[in-house]
Phi, psi and omega in degrees: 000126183262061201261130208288125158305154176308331187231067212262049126253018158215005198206144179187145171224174193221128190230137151235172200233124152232151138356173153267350160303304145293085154317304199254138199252062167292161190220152169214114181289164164193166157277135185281089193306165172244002186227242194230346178294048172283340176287319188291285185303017181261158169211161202296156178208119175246144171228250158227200205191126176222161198234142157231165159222137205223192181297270174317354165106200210274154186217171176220134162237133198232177189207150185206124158265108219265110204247185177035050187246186248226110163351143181005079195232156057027109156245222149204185190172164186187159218217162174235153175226189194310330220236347179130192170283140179300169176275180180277134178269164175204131165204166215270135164272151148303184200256142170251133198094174178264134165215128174334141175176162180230168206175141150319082171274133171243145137269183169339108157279280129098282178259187160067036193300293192299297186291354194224309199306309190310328177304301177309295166306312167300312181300310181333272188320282186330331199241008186246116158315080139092079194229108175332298184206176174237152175236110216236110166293005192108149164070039131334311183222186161234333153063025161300128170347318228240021171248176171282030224320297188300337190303277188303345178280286184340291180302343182252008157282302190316304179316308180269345150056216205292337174311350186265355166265356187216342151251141191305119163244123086021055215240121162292209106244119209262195178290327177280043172234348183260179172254135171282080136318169163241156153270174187312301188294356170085354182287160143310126165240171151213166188231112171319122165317169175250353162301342202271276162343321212277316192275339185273021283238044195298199208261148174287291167029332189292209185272115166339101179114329178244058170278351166280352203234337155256160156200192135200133149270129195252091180286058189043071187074011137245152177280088168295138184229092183272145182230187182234090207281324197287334169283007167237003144284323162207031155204041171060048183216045183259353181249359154308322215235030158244354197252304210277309161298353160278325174317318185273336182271351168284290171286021165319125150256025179274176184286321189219157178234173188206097184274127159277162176165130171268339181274126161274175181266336154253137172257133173252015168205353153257142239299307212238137179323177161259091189295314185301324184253022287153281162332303213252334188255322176250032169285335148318301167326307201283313157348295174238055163061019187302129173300300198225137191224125209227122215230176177199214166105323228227325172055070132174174226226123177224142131197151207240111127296299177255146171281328187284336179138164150001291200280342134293347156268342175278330161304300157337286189282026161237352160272001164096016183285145176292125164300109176285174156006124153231129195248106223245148187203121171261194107192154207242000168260200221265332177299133216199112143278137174287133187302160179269203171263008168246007180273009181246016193231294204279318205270164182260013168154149201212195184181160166228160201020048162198144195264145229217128155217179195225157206233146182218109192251104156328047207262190192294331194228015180193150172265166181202097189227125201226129184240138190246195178233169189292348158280358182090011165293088190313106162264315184228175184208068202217139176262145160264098201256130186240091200279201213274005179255354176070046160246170177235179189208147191249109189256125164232118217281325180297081166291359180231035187299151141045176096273173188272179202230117152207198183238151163260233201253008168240007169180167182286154161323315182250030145126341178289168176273181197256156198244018160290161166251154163266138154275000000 
């Protein structure tokens, strides 16, 4: 697993599973050779090691944090295990400063990880030309009493197989990453699954007490700003990590800032906004200009340009008004809430029942964000145009999208009986 230093033109890490038996958390670094002599040119990288015992039995999941490498470079690396070495992996540093690019937003995997999910994670990888990073919305798994939490992490490396060793992720954390408990006293609790810290080797950078789980990385002019809605949600940690985002989006020093978070702040299949994170963050989006704000949570597919609605946003852009936030909700697995009653009013499109993943293209002065569907089917389209005042403006270049997917009261979008739930 391949995940970005704060600063990933000089930092990157690496998390793998072994045995108990692979003691030692070795590495081998190399310059990306154009011919075959990669052992001769490497050299060792040591990390640490922590064990779990799981369902499938004891395991060492070790980390090696990669420092002082060398801008927009080519390396390669291989990891060792009880039996020898992995084959070579190869991957990219960023560019230091902005240079164009593009990268993979997922929602919710969460269920069907291998059989349903994959499909959606893989077409991605298949249409994306070279893609910088993936950006993972949360619900990675689901981590219900009654499944196996190792099982399911194992299908969802497995979805993604060596791409996830070689592009750089981007990872939120949703609810279904924590675990549900009781306290002494019979109240709820909740707990980071321990697959997370063990696999994840993120940027320390975040809210005190939630470092695993906040952070940003700063990608060749944009700021990824991850945040934790479950933990400011339910676990008192929403004016802590409303004090670090302001912070972080005050000293940005990117082009574009792009905030990760799984509870959205507009919903789109449950009755009601996520008013507490609603409240605190986004007069903060709106403050400092957040480009894009990228969300899960809901398994069903939004975006909200105006809070007033559809019909007000399109008027704002033929009046030439500047674009705020646009807050975008996914998924990219099998599990599918029936949309709410605002959802065919407010978001300027939406969808139901379909698995969904989005393309994000970087440029100096425009955003390009295409949400495609899990057969590879263009459902929406707009570009963020950023004009000589450092504002932005909102385009949508596609006049024949679709129809919007939803189910009526006798079937599902293809025809089916429809398998959304209401929340």
């Amino acid at each position: 697993m391949l995940t970005p230093g704060a600063d990933p033109a000089r930092e990157m890490a690496v998390t793998f599973r072994t045995d108990t038996r692979q003691q030692a958390s070795q590495l081998q670094l190399a310059p990306a050779l154009d011919g075959p002599q990669l052992a001769k040119a490497a050299h060792e990288v040591e990390g640490t090691s922590i064990s779990l015992d799981n369902e499938n039995g004891a395991a060492l999941f070790h980390q090696v944090r990669l420092h002082d490498l060398q801008p927009g470079t080519a390396y390669v690396y291989r990891v060792k295990g009880s039996d020898g070495w992995s084959e070579w992996l190869q991957f990219h540093t960023a560019a230091e400063g902005f240079k164009p690019f593009n990268f993979i937003y997922m929602g919710d995997v969460q269920n069907d990880i291998l059989s349903l999910a994959s499909r959606s994670i893989r077409q991605a990888l298949q249409s994306v030309a070279n893609p910088a990073l993936i950006v993972h919305a949360g619900d990675l798994v689901s981590q219900r009493e009654d499944l196996v939490h190792d099982d399911q992490w194992g299908e969802w490396n497995q979805a993604g197989g060596f791409n996830y060793a070689m592009i750089p992720q981007v990872l939120a954390a949703g609810n279904h990453e924590y675990l549900d408990g009781l306290n002494p006293d019979g109240s709820e609790t909740r707990t980071l699954g321990p697959h997370w810290s063990r696999q994840f080797a993120l940027p320390q950078n975040g809210v005190e007490g939630v470092k695993d789980t906040t952070y940003f990385v700063d990608y060749q002019g944009v700021r990824f700003i991850v945040l934790d809605g479950t933990s400011a949600l339910d676990m008192g940690t929403l004016d802590q990590q409303t004090r670090w985002l302001e912070q972080s989006l005050k000293n940005s020093p990117a082009r574009w800032n792009i905030v990760v978070t799984h509870q959205p702040v507009f919903t789109c299949a449950r009755p009601e906004d996520t008013e507490p994170l609603k409240t605190a963050w986004k007069p903060l989006f709106e403050r400092y200009a957040v480009d894009l704000v990228l969300q899960g949570h809901d398994h069903c597919y939004s975006r909200v340009t105006n809070e007033a609605g559809r019909v007000a946003a399109k008027a704002a852009r033929v009046g030439g008004k500047v674009q705020g936030p646009v807050y975008m909700v996914s998924v990219a697995g099998s599990k599918m809430y029936g949309l709410n009653d605002r959802a065919h009013q407010q978001p300027d499109r939406s969808a139901e029942e379909t698995q969904m993943y989005q393309t994000v293209d970087v440029q100096d002065s425009r955003l390009k964000v295409r949400s495609y569907t899990a057969a590879g089917k263009l459902y929406d389209a707009f570009d963020l145009e950023r004009d000589g005042k450092n504002r932005n403006h909102l385009r949508e270049p596609v006049k024949n999208l679709p129809a919007e997917r939803a189910c009526t009261q006798t079937a599902g979008p293809d025809g089916f009986a429809c398998s959304s739930r209401a929340k």
